[in-house]
C-alpha positions as CSV (number, residue, x, y, z in Angstrom):
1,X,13.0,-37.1,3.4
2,X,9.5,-38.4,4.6
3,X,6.9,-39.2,1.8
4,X,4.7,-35.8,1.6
5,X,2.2,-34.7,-0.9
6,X,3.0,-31.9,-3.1
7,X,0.3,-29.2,-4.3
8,X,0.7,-26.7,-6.9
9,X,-2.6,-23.9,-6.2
10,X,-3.3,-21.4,-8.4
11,X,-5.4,-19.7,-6.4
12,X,-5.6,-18.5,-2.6
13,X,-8.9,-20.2,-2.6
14,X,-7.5,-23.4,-3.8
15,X,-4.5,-22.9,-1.2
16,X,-7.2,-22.8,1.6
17,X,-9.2,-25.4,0.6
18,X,-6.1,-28.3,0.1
19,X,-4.4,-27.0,4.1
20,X,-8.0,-27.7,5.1
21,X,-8.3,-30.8,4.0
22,X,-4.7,-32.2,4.6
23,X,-3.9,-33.9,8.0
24,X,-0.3,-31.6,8.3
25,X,0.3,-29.4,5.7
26,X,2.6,-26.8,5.2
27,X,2.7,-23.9,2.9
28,X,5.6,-23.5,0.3
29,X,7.3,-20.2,-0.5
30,X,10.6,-20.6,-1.8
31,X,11.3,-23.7,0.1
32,X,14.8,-22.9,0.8
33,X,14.6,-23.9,4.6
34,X,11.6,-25.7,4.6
35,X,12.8,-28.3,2.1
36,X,16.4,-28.1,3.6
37,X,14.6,-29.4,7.0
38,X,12.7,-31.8,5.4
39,X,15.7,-33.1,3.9
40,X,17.0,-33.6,7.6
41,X,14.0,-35.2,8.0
42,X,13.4,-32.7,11.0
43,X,10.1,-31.7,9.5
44,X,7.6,-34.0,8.1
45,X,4.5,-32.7,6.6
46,X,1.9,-34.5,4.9
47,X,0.8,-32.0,2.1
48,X,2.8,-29.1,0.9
49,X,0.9,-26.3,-0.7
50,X,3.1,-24.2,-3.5
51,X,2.1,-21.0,-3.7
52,X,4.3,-19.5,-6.1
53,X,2.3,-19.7,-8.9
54,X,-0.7,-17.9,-7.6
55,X,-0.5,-14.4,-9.8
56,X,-2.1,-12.1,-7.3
57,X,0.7,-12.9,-4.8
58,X,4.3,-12.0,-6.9
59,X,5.7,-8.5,-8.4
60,X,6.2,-5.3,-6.9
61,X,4.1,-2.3,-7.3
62,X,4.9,1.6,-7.1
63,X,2.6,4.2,-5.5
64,X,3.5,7.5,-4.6
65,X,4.7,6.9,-1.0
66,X,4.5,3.2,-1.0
67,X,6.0,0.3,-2.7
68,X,4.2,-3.3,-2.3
69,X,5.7,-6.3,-2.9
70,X,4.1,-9.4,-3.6
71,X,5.1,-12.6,-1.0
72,X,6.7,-14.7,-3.8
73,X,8.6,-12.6,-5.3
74,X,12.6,-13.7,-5.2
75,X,15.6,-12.2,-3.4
76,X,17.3,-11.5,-7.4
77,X,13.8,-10.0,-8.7
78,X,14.0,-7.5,-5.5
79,X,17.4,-7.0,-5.8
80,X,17.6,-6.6,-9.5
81,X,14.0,-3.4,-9.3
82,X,14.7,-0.3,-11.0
83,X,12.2,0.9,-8.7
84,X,13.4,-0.7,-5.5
85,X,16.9,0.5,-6.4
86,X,15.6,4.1,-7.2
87,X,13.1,4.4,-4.2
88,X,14.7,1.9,-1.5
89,X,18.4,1.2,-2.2
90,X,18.7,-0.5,1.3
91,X,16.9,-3.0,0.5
92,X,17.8,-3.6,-3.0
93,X,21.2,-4.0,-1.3
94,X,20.1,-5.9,1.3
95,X,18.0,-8.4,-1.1
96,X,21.0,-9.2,-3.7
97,X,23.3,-10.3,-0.4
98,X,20.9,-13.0,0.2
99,X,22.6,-16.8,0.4
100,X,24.0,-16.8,-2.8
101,X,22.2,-16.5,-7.0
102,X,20.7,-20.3,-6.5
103,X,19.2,-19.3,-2.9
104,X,18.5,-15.6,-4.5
105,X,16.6,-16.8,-7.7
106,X,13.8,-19.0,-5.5
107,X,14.0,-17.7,-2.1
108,X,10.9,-15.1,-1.6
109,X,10.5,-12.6,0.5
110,X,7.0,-14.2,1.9
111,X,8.9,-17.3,2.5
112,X,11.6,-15.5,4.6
113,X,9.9,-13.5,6.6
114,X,7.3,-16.7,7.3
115,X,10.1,-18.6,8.6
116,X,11.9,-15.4,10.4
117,X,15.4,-16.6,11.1
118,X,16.8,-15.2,13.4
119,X,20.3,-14.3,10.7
120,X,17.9,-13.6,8.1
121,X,18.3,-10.2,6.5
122,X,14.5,-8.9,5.2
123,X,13.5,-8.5,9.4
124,X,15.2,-5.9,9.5
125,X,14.9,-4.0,6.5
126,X,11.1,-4.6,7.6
127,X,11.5,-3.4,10.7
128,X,13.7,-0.3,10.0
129,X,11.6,0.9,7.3
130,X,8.1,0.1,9.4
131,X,6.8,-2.3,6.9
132,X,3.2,-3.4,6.3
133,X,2.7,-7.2,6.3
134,X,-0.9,-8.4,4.2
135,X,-1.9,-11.6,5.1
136,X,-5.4,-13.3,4.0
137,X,-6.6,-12.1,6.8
138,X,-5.5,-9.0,8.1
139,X,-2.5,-6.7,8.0
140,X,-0.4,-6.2,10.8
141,X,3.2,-3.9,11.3
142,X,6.4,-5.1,11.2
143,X,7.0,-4.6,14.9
144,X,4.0,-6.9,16.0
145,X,4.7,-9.6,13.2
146,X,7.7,-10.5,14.3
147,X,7.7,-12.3,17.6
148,X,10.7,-14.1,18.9
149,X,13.5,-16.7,17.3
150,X,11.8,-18.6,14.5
151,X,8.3,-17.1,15.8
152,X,5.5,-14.7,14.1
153,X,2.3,-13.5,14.9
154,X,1.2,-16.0,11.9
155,X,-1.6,-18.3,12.4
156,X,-1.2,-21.9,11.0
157,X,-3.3,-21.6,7.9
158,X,-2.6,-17.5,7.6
159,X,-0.4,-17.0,4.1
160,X,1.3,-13.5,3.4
161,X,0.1,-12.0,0.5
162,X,1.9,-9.0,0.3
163,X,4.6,-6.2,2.1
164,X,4.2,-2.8,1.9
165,X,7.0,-0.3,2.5
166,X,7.5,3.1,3.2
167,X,9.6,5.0,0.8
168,X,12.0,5.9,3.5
169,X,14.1,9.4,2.5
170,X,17.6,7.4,2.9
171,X,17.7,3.7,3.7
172,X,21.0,1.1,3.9
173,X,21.5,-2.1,5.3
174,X,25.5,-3.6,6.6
175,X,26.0,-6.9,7.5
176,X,29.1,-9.4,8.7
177,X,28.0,-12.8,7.2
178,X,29.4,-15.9,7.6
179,X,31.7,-16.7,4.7
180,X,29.8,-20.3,4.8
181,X,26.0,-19.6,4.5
182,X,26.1,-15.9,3.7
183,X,23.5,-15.6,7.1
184,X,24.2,-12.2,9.2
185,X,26.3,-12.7,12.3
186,X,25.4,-8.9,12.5
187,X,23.2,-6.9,10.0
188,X,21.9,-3.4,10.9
189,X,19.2,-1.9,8.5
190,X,19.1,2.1,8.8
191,X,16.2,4.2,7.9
192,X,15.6,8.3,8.0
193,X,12.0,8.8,7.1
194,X,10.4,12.1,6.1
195,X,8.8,13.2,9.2
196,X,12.6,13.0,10.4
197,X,12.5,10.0,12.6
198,X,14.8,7.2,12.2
199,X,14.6,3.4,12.7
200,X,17.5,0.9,13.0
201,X,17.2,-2.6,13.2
202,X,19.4,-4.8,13.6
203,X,19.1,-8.8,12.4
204,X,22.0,-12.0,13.1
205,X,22.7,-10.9,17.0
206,X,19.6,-11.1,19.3
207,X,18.5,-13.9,21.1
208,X,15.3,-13.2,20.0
209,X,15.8,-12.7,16.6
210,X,15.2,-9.2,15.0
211,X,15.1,-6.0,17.5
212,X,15.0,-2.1,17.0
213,X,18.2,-0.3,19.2
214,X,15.8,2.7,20.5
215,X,19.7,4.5,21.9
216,X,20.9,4.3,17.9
217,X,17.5,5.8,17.3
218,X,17.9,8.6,19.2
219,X,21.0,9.0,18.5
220,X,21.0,9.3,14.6
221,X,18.0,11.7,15.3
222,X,20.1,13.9,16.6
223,X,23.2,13.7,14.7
224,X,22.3,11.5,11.3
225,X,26.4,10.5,11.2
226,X,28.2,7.3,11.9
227,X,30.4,9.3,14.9
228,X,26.7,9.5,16.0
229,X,26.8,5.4,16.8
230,X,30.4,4.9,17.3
231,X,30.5,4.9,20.9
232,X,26.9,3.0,21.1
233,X,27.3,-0.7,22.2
234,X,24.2,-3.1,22.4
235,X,24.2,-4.9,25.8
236,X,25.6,-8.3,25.4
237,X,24.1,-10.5,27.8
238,X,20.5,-10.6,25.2
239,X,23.0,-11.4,22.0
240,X,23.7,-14.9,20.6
241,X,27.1,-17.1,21.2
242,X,28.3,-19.9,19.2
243,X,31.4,-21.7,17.4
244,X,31.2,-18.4,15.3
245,X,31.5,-16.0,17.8
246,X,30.9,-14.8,21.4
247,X,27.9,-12.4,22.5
248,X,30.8,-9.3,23.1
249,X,32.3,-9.7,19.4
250,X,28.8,-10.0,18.1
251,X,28.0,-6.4,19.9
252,X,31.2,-4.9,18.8
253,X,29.9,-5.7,14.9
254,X,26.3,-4.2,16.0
255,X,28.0,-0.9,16.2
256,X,30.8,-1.5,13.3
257,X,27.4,-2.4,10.8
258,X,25.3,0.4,12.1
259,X,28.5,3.1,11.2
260,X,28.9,1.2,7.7
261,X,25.2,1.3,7.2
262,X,24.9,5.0,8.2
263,X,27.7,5.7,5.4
264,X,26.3,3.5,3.0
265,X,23.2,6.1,3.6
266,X,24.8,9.4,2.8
């Protein structure tokens, strides 16, 4: 690892100020892949700016048809909400099957979505559910914030605050990960909202990163039953290939996760 500098702010102000006055800096969430790269010494910043200890930014709120929750809070405090369990049980799923209870007791959900793998699970669960990402700056939906393979709609000194989710009427999220790092080959998030719609998003596959299948939207519309996606195959040539496996087995697990996850519903 490259020498850096290493700043704990307690407040956003503070944040602002030390990124402004720093030559590289980079903000800190969890650090699970940012320090990891560092570590590689693929990544070099000169400053990094910790922001999980600024209060305003960490715990999760309830409102009637909303639940907010702040950037630094973990994958196990997520996973582990009465409230998110009660209200969202997709994504209380979909939060305690990240990495593994080391990765899941630092990792944040502002941190993951920042980074935006393209195996990472919270993408789609924001996706599907048509989350709200805060920033210091503006707010902006999920479908805009996410913008290609490692990529967001982030500006270099823009810091999530906050994400705000629709209590969705049923919600569940499948994945196939690999037995190694726990990432998604193939994770589908499903959402029915209560104006009857449905968003399904699926995370692990796409060359792009996270993507919405409008044909398993339509579908479940329709017919909110896993025969609904059984015979729906995502087109293969825009799906990732590696030592793992080939773009035609990752479609096949598209439409295997989006039947589990449509189960997994009710």
């Amino acid at each position: 690892m490259y020498e850096t500098n290493y700043h704990r702010a307690g407040s956003l102000d503070e944040a602002a100020s030390l990124f402004a006055k720093a030559d590289d800096p980079k903000f800190l969430g969890g650090g699970q892949t940012l320090l990891a790269t560092m570590k590689q010494r693929l990544a070099a910043p000169t400053d990094l700016i910790d922001l999980a200890h600024i209060p305003e930014m960490h715990g999760i709120c309830e409102n009637p048809d909303t639940i907010v929750i702040g950037a630094t809070t973990t994958h196990a405090e997520v996973a582990a909400s009465g409230i998110v369990q009660a209200r969202l049980p997709g994504l209380a799923k979909l939060a305690s099957g990240i990495g593994d209870p080391a990765v899941r007791h630092v990792g944040t959900i502002g941190g993951s979505i920042a980074n935006n793998d393209p195996a990472a699970d919270y993408p789609a669960g924001l996706m599907a559910l048509g989350a709200t990402i805060t920033t210091n700056k503006r707010s902006l939906p999920a479908d805009a914030f996410f913008t290609g393979m490692f990529e967001t709609a982030l500006e270099d000194d823009e810091v999530v605050l906050s994400v705000t989710f629709p209590v969705a009427e049923k919600s569940a999220y499948a994945k196939y990960p690999n037995p190694a790092s726990r990432y998604a080959m193939a994770g589908v998030f499903v959402a029915r909202h209560g104006d009857g719609s449905v968003r399904v998003a699926v995370t692990g596959a796409g060359q792009d990163g996270v993507f919405r299948s409008a044909e398993m939207e339509a579908a479940l519309s329709a017919n909110w039953s896993p025969d609904a996606v059984a015979e729906i195959s995502v087109d293969a040539e825009n799906l990732l290939a590696d030592i793992h496996g080939s773009a035609a087995y990752r479609a096949n697990l598209v439409t295997v996760m989006a039947k589990r996850a449509v189960v997994a519903a009710g």
